[in-house]
N, C-alpha and C positions, 0 to 999 in steps of 0.2 A: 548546359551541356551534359548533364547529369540529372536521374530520377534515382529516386530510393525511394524503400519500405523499409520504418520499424515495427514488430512488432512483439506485443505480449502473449504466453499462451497464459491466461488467468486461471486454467487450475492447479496447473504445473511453478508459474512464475518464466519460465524460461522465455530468455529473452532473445531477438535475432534480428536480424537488419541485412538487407542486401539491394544493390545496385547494379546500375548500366549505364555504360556511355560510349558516345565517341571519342575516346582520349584515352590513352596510354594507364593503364596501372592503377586503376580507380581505386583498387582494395587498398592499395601503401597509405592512402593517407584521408579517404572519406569516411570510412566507417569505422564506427568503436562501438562495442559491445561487454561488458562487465557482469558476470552474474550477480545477482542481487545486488544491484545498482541499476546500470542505464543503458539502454540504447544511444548513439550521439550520430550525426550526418552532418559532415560539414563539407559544402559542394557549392557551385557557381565557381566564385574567384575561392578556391577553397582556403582557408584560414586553418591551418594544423592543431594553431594554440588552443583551437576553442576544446578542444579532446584535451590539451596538456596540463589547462588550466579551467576546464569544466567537470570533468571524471572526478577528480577531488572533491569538488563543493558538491556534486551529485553522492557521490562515498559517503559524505558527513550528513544525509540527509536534506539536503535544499533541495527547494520546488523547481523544476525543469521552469518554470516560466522566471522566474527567480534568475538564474543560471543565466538565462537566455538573455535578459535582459541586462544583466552586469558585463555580460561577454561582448555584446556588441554596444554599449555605453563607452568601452574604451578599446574601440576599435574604428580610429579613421574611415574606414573602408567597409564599414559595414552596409552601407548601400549595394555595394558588388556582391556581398555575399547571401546564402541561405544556409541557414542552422537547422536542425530540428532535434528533437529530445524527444524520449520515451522510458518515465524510470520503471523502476521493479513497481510500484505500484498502482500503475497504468498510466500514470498523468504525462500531459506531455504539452510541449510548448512550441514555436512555432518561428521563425524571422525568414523573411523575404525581402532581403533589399530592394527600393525603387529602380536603382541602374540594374538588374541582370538581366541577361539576355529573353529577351522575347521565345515563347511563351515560356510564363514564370508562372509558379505558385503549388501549395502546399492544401492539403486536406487531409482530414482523419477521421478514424470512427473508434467503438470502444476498442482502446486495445491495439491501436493500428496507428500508424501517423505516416503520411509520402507528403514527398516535398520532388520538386523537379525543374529545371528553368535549359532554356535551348531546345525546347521538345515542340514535336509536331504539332500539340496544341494541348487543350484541357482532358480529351477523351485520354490520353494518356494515363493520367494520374486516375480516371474516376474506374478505367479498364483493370486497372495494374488492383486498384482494391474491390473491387466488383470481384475478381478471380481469387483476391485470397479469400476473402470471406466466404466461394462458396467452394474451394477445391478442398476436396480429403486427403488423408495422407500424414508426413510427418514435417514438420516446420519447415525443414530443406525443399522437401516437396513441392508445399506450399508457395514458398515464397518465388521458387523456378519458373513455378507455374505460372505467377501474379507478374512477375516483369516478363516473362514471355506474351501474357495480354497485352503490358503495357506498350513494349514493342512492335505487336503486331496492329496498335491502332498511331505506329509512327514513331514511338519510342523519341528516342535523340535524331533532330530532326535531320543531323549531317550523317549520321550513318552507326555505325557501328563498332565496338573495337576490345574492350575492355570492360566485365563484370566480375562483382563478389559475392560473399556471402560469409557472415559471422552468427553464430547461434550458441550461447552461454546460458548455462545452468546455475551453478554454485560459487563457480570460484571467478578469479577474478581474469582470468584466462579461460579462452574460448573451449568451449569441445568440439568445436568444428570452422576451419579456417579457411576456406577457397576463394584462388584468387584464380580470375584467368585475367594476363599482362594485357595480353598481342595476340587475336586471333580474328580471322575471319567468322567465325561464330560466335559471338562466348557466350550465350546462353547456352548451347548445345556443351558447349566444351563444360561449363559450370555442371553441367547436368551428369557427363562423363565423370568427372572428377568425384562428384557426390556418393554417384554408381560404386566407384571404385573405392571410395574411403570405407565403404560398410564392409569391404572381406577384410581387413585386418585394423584398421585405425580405429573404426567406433569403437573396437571391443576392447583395443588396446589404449583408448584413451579414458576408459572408465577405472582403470588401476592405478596412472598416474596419481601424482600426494596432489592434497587440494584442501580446501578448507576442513572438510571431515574426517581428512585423515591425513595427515603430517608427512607421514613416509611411502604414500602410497602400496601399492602390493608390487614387490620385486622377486617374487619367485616365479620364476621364467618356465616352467614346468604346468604350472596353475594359469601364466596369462597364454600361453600356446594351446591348451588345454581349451579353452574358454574361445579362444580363436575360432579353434577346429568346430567346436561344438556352433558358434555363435553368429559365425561370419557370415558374409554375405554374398554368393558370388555375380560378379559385376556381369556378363554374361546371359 
């Protein structure tokens, strides 16, 4: 009932992951994104812990296939689920349980990893990466672009409802968080939301404290300043 895209940009490191489904809320609890660590997707019967208790052992350096495999070792229900992993240093791992809903399954290329089950068929996932590898642009972009393919060859095959997008740099908190819950579009609606975060949030989210600076920049004078000069109008 769910497709996703991690990916890496290898000469930046910056990492980003986003999805699409028929179902309510997908961002709350499918996607994890950590900078300089990992991308994480956990979709089908989604299993939360595997972010609660995978994001650590990814932090301390384990191999996504590593991760992948101790995660669903002590999980019952791993046959219902799909996992996928994408660390900071491209590798990435892979689980598709035998019970999920028809059609099921996962592929990747450098740097890229989709996984997808309840979808119209295989063209889905090979569309959804077909488009990012060849769209320009900046990651957000990119990845709007690549489930907009995936969608348009059938996407989720009950319909539509609910899409995300996370994309992290350095710290361990995102620099860009959109979710759309409840809409009749939410590709388009993710796409709005994107639009609109670049006139004041991108530039306002580059001051916040983060791993290379402690206290971030709080002179309010210099981040308005930087706004005006910087921003983006949605429009």
């Amino acid at each position: 009932m769910i497709w996703s895209i991690l990916v890496r940009d290898p000469a930046s490191g910056v990492l980003g992951a986003a999805v699409a489904t028929r179902f309510f809320a997908v961002g709350g609890l499918c996607i994890h994104v950590e900078g300089g660590v990992a991308a994480l997707a956990t979709q089908a019967l989604v299993n939360p812990m595997y972010a609660v208790l995978g994001m650590p052992r990814l932090r301390a350096g384990e191999a996504p296939e590593a991760v992948v495999a101790a995660l669903i070792a002590a999980d019952a229900g791993r046959e219902h689920r799909q996992l996928h992993i994408l660390d900071a240093a491209g590798r990435a791992a892979r689980h598709s349980g035998a019970a999920c809903a028809s059609w099921c399954g996962a592929i990747g290329g450098a740097d890229v990893s989709l996984a997808g089950n309840m979808l119209a068929g295989p063209a889905v996932l090979e569309r959804t990466l077909a488009a990012w590898q060849s769209a320009e642009g900046t990651m957000a972009e990119r990845l709007i672009a690549a489930l907009k393919a995936g969608e348009a060859a059938g996407g989720d095959k009950r319909g539509k409802q609910s899409a995300a997008l996370k994309i992290a740099s350095h710290d361990p908190y995102p620099d860009l968080d959109l979710r759309v819950d409840d809409h009749p579009d939410p590709l388009a609606e993710l796409a709005r939301l994107w639009r609109v975060s670049r006139e004041r949030f991108a530039v306002f989210r580059r001051f916040l404290p983060g791993r290379d600076n402690a206290c971030g920049v709080f002179d309010r004078v210099v981040i308005e300043a930087a706004i005006v000069r910087e921003g983006v109008p949605s429009a």
